[in-house]
C-alpha positions in Angstrom: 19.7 28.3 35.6 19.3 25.6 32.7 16.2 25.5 30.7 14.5 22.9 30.9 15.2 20.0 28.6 11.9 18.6 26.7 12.1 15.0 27.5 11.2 12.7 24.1 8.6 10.5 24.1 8.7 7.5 22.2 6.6 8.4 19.7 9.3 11.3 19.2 12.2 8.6 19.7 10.8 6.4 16.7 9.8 9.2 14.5 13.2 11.6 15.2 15.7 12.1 12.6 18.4 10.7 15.2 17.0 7.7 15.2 16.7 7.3 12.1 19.4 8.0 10.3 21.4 6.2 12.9 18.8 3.2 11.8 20.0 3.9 8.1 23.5 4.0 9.5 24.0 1.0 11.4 21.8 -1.1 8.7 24.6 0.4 6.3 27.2 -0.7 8.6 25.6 -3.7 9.3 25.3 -5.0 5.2 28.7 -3.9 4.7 29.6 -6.3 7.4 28.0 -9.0 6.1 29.1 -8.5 2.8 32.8 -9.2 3.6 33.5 -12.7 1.6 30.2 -12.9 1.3 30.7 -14.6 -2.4 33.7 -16.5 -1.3 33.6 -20.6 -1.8 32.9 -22.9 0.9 36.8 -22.5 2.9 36.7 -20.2 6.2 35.8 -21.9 9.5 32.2 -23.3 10.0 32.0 -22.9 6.1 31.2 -27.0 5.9 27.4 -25.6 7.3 26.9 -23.7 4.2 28.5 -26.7 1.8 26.6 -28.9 3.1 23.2 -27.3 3.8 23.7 -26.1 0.1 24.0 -29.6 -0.8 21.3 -30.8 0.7 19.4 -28.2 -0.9 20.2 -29.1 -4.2 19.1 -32.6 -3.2 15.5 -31.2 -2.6 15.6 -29.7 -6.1 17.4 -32.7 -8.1 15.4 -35.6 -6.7 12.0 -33.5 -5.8 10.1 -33.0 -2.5 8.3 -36.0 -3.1 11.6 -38.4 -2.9 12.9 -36.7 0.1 9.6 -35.8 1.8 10.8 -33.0 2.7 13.8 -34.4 5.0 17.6 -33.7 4.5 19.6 -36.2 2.2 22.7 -36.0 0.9 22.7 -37.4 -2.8 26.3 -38.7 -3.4 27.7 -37.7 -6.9 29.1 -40.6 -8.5 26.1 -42.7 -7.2 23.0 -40.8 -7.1 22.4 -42.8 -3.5 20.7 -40.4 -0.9 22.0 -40.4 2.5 19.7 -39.5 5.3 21.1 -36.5 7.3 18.3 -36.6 10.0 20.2 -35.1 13.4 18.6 -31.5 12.7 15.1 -30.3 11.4 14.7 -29.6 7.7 14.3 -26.2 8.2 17.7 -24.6 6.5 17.9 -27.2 3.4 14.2 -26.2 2.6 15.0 -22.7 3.0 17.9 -22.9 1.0 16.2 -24.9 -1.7 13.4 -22.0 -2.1 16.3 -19.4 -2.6 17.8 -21.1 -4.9 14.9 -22.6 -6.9 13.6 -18.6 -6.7 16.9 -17.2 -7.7 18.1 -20.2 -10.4 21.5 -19.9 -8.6 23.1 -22.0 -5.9 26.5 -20.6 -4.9 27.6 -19.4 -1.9 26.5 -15.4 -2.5 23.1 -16.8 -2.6 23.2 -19.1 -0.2 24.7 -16.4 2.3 22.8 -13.4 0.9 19.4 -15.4 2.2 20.9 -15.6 5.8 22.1 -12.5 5.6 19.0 -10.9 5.1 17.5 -12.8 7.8 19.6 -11.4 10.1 18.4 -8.0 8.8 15.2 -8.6 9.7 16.5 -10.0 12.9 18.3 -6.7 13.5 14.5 -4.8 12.7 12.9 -7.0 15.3 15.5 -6.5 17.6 14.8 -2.6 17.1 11.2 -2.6 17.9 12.3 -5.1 21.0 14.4 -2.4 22.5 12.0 0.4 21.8 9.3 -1.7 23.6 11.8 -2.5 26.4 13.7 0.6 26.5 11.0 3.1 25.6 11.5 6.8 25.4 15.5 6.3 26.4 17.4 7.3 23.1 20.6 6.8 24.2 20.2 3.0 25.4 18.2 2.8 22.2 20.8 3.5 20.1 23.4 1.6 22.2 21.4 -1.6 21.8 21.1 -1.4 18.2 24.6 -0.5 17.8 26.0 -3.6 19.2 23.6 -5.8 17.4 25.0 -4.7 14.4 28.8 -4.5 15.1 29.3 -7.6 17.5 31.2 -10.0 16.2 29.1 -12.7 16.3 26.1 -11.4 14.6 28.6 -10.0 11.7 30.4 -13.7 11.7 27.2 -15.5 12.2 25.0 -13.2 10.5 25.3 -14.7 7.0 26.2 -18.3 8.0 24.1 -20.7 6.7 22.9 -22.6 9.6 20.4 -22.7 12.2 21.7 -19.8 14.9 20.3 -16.9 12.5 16.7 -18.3 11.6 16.6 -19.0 15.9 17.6 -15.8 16.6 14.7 -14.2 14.3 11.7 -16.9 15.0 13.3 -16.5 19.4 12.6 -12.3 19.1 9.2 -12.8 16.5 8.2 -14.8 20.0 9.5 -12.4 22.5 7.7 -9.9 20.6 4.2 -11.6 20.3 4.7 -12.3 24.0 5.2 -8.8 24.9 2.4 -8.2 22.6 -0.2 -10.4 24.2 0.9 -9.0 27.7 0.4 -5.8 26.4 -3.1 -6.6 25.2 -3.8 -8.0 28.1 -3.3 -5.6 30.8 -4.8 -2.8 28.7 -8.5 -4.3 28.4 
């Protein structure tokens, strides 16, 4: 006969060493990832995003929030002429701006580094998703987190400048204040 096996709660799930350390691990993993080419110029595939995000960016800072009014131009060099680029919300140039403005650099490192830490706190989020979704299930736990951090796409993605990673964080900031408010909810 097999003694019996203590089944974990989830407070022991999210306070166990197993979890973690695998937490340490796969953020480790996860950085390392994102840190290939990470400080390389603007030449891979989908690398005109970050040039020209970037570039917009430095228009914010060159001609001033109160020129562009907070919307994306693109200020030609040999001209100074701004070019409205208005086919997607300010969002990334105005991020981009702040980094760069906050760091007093502008190159590609920086410009990915910002996104990349995004998706690191996408990847936290994610965590405390699948620990409200999965519970006391270690295993599935650890599964789920796994893949978030070694899928292709999130390690490709993950430092791009461009819209998917802020989407991905503000989509699971909404799942979770959703799940929050049900859970509120049905316990009062």
């Amino acid at each position: 006969i097999l003694p019996a096996v203590k089944r974990a709660t989830t407070d022991d799930m999210h306070n166990g060493p197993i979890l973690r350390w695998t937490t340490v691990f796969l953020i480790a993993l996860l950085l390392g990832l994102l840190a290939i080419d990470i400080a390389a110029p603007w030449q891979f595939l989908h690398d005109d995003n970050g040039a020209w995000f970037s570039a917009t960016a430095r228009t914010h800072l060159v001609r001033g929030l109160a020129e562009t009014k907070g919307q994306d131009f693109f200020m030609k060099r040999d001209t100074n002429e701004l070019t409205p680029y208005l086919h997607h919300p300010p969002f990334i140039s105005l991020y981009l701006a702040s980094v760069f403005r906050i760091t007093g650099a502008d190159s590609p490192f920086v410009a990915r580094a910002s996104f990349a830490i995004l998706h690191i706190l996408a990847f936290l989020v994610f965590m405390r998703l699948a620990g409200l979704i999965i519970g006391n299930e270690t295993l599935p736990m650890l599964w789920s987190i796994f893949v978030f951090a070694i899928v292709p796409m999130s390690v490709f993605f993950g430092k791009m400048p461009d819209h998917e990673v802020p989407g991905l964080l503000f989509l699971e900031l909404g799942v979770l204040f959703s799940l929050r408010l049900v859970h509120h909810a049905t316990t009062n």
